[in-house]
C-alpha positions as CSV (number, residue, x, y, z in Angstrom):
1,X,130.8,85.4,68.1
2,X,127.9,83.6,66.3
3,X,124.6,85.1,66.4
4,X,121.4,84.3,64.7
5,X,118.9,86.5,63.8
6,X,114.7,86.2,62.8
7,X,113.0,88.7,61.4
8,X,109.1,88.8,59.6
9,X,106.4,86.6,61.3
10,X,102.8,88.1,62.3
11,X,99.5,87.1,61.9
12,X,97.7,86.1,58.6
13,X,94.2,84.5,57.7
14,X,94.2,81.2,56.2
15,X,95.3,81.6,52.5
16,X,97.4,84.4,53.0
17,X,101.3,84.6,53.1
18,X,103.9,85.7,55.1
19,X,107.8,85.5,55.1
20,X,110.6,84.6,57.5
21,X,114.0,85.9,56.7
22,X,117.0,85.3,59.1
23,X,120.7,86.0,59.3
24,X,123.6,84.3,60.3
25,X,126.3,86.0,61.2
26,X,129.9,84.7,62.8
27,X,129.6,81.7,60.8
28,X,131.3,80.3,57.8
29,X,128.9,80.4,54.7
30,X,130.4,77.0,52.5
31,X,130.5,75.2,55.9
32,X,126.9,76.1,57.5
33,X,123.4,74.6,56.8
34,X,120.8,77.0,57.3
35,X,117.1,75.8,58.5
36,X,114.0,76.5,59.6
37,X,112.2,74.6,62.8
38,X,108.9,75.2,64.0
39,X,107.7,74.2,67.2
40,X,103.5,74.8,68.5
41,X,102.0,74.4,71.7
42,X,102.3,71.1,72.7
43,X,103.5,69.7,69.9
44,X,107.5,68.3,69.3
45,X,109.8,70.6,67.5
46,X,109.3,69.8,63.7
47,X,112.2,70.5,60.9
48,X,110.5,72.6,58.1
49,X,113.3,73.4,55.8
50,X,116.5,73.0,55.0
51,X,119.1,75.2,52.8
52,X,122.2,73.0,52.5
53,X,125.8,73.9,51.7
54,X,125.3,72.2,48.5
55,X,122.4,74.3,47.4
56,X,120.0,71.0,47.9
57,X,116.8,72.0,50.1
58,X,114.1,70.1,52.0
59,X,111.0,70.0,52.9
60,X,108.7,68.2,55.4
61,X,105.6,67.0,53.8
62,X,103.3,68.9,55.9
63,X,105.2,72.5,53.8
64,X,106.0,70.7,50.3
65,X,104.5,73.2,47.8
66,X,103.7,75.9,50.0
67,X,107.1,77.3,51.3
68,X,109.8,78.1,49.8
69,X,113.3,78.4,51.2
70,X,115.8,80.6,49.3
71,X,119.4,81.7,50.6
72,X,122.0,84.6,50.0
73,X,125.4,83.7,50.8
74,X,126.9,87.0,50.3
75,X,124.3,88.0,53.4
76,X,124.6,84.8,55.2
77,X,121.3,84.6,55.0
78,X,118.3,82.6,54.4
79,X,114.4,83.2,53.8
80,X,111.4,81.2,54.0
81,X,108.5,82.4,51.8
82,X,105.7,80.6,53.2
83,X,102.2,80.9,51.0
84,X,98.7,79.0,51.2
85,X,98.8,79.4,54.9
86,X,97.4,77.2,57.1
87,X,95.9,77.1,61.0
88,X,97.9,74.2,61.7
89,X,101.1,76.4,60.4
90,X,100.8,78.1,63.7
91,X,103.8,78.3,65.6
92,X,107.1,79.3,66.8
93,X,109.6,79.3,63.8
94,X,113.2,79.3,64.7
95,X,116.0,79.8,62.3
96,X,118.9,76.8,62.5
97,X,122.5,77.3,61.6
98,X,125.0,74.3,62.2
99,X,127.8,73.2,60.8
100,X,127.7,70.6,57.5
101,X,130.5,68.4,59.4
102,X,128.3,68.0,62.5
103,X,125.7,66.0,60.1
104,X,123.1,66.9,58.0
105,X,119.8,68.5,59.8
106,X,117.7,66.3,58.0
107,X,119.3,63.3,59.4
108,X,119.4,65.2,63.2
109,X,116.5,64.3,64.8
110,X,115.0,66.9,67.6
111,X,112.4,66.0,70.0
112,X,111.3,68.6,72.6
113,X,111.5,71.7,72.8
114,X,113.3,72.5,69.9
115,X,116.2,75.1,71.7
116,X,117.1,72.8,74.3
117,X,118.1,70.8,71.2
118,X,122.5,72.1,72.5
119,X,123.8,70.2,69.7
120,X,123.0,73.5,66.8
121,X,125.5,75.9,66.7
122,X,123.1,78.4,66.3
123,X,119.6,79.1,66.9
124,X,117.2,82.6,66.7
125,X,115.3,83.2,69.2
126,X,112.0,82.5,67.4
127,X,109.3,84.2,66.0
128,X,105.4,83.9,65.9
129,X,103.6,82.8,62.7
130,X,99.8,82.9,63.8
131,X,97.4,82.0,60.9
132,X,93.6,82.5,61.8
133,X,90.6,80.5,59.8
C-alpha cells in the first residue's frame, strides 16, 4: 500500500523560513520522483520542485534561489527548505510521488486542482504554508 505523508507548514512573516518534509512509503526509491506542488486560492496547481531519480532537481522560477529541495533515500523521503518567504508563497503544498516510467513531472502538466490530477501515484494530503507581510 502506498502512502504519502506531509509534515511542517505553519505560518511565517515575510522573510522568514519554514520547511516541508514528506515521506513516501510503499514505493520503490530508484524508480519514484519525489515533488512538491502548490496550489492557492483560486489559482491552478503549480509544480515547485522536483527530486528526480537521477539526483537532478527543479525549480519553477517563481522558487529559484529560495527553496531548496533535498532527499533521503534510505527514508524515502524528501524536504523542501523554503527561505526568503514570500506572501504570494501562500498556499496548499502537496507532496508528489510518481513513478520515473510514467514521465518526468516536469514534463506532466497539471491544471486544476492539483489532487484531482489521478495520473500521480501518490499524493499527501497537503499542508498550509501561510506567509503574512
Amino acid at each position: 500500500e502506498v502512502d504519502v505523508v506531509e509534515s511542517g507548514g505553519g505560518s511565517v512573516q515575510t522573510g522568514g523560513s519554514l520547511r516541508l518534509s514528506c515521506t513516501a512509503s510503499g514505493f520503490t526509491v530508484d524508480d519514484t520522483e519525489l515533488g512538491w506542488y502548490r496550489q492557492a486560492p483560486g489559482n491552478e496547481c503549480e509544480l515547485v520542485s522536483v527530486f528526480s531519480t537521477d539526483g537532478s532537481t527543479y525549480y519553477s522560477d517563481s522558487v529559484k534561489g529560495r527553496f531548496f529541495i533535498s532527499r533521503d533515500n534510505a527514508k524515502n523521503t524528501v524536504s523542501l527548505q523554503m527561505t526568503s518567504l514570500k506572501p504570494e508563497d501562500t498556499a496548499v503544498y502537496y507532496c508528489a510521488a510518481d513513478d520515473v516510467a510514467d514521465g518526468p513531472l516536469v514534463r506532466t502538466p497539471i491544471t486544476g486542482f492539483c489532487l484531482d490530477y489521478s495520473g500521480m501515484d501518490g499524493w499527501g494530503k497537503g499542508t498550509l504554508v501561510t506567509v503574512s507581510s
